[in-house]
C-alpha positions, 0 to 999 in steps of 0.5 A: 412758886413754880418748881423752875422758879424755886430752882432758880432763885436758889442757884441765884443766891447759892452764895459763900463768903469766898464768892460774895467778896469776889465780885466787885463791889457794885455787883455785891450791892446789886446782889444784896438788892436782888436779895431784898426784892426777893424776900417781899415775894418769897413764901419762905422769907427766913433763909433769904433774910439770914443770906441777906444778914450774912452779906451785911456782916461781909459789907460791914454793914448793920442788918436790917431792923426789921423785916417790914417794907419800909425797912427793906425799900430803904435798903434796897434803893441804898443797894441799887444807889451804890450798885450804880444799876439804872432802874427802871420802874418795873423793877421797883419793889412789888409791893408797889402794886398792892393798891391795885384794885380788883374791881374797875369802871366801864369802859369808855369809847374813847379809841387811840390811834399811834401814828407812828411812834418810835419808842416802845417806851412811849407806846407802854406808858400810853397803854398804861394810861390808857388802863388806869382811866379806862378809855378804849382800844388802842390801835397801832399804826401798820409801821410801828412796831408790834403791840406784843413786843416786850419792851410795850408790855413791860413798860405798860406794868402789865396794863397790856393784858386788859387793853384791846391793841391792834395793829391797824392800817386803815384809820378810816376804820376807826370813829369820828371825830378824830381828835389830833393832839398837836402843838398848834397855835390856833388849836383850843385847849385840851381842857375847853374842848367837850369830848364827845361820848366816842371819838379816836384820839391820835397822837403822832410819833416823837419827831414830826408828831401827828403826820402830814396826811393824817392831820388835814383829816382830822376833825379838831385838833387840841393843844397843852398849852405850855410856858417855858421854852420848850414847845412841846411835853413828852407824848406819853406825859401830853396823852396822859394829860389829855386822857385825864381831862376826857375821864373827869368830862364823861365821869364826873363832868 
């Protein structure tokens, strides 16, 4: 850990009875949660172990049984319950990401073009996917917000440093065919089209979906065809569905 990093952490959890018991109680439990995150990461695990036994003698609650993953992800989602701290899910615990692999598949070329999506929660999620099944570049409409914005890369869980993300105005750039993904009722569904070898996907923003001069451009348009009362899914959980089904045709098809 940087020299900074190491002074931080030890400031943060610079704590004494006195001023562990004045803060409120949700804020001891969301401190307690800091404490077990940080021992995962930690190359010197015991003082933050003996900090974090300390804080439970001052809840009165029993210390850990033992210093394992499962042991301090239980503790730590009890903290984070009685904090009342919303979290998200890249303030999970870090170990969560050990299962990542070093080594990858090839690339698709399969291109996704965001026509004006408004969450930068959304644009994430859809990059993480975009990673995970190794499509192609991303490109994103000349009115969103910018591919480098923080909340993009936090919420993509690091997959933004391996897709290729642009910031493009002419989607006449991109490769035919244009694959809408749109709620239309004569459309096919996605898992009876065949997906060519090199297409760009397009998926329209929350409210209005893919834009009105987009869509009369596109060569085929597929649906998720649903059966509640909603008429639609999420962009990003529809585009993680569709992106599902183009791997498995030019993989394993």
């Amino acid at each position: 850990m940087p020299e900074v990093g190491r002074k931080n952490m030890r400031r943060n959890f610079q704590l004494s009875k006195n001023k562990f018991t004045s803060f409120p109680p949700e804020k001891q439990h969301k401190k307690c949660a800091e404490i077990l995150k940080a021992i995962l990461t930690a190359k010197e695990k015991e003082p933050l172990l003996t900090l974090y036994e300390k804080c439970c003698s001052w809840l009165s609650l029993s210390p850990l049984e033992n210093n394992l993953f499962e042991a301090i992800e239980e503790r730590f989602h009890m903290h984070i319950a009685l904090s009342g701290y919303g979290l998200f899910e890249h303030n999970f615990l870090s170990s969560l990401t050990t299962q990542d692999r070093q080594q990858a598949k090839s690339w698709l070329s399969i291109s996704t073009f965001l026509d004006g999506l408004r969450s930068t929660h959304n644009a994430g999620s859809i990059i993480r996917t975009i990673e995970a099944f190794r499509l192609g570049p991303v490109h994103f409409s000349k009115e969103m917000f910018s591919p480098e914005h923080p909340q993009v890369q936090s919420r993509s869980m690091g997959a933004w440093k391996d897709v290729h993300l642009h910031q493009t105005a002419d989607l006449s750039l991109l490769p035919r065919p244009w694959i809408a993904l749109e709620t239309v009722s004569t459309a096919p569904p996605w898992n009876e089209w065949i997906y060519p070898k090199q297409a760009t996907l397009i998926v329209g923003n929350e409210e209005r979906g893919v834009s009105s001069k987009i869509l009369p451009s596109c060569d085929t348009v597929v649906r998720i065809p649903l059966c509640g009362h909603k008429n639609s899914l999420n962009v990003a959980n529809a585009f993680a569905i569709v992106a599902a089904e183009i791997s498995s045709q030019q993989r394993y098809g």
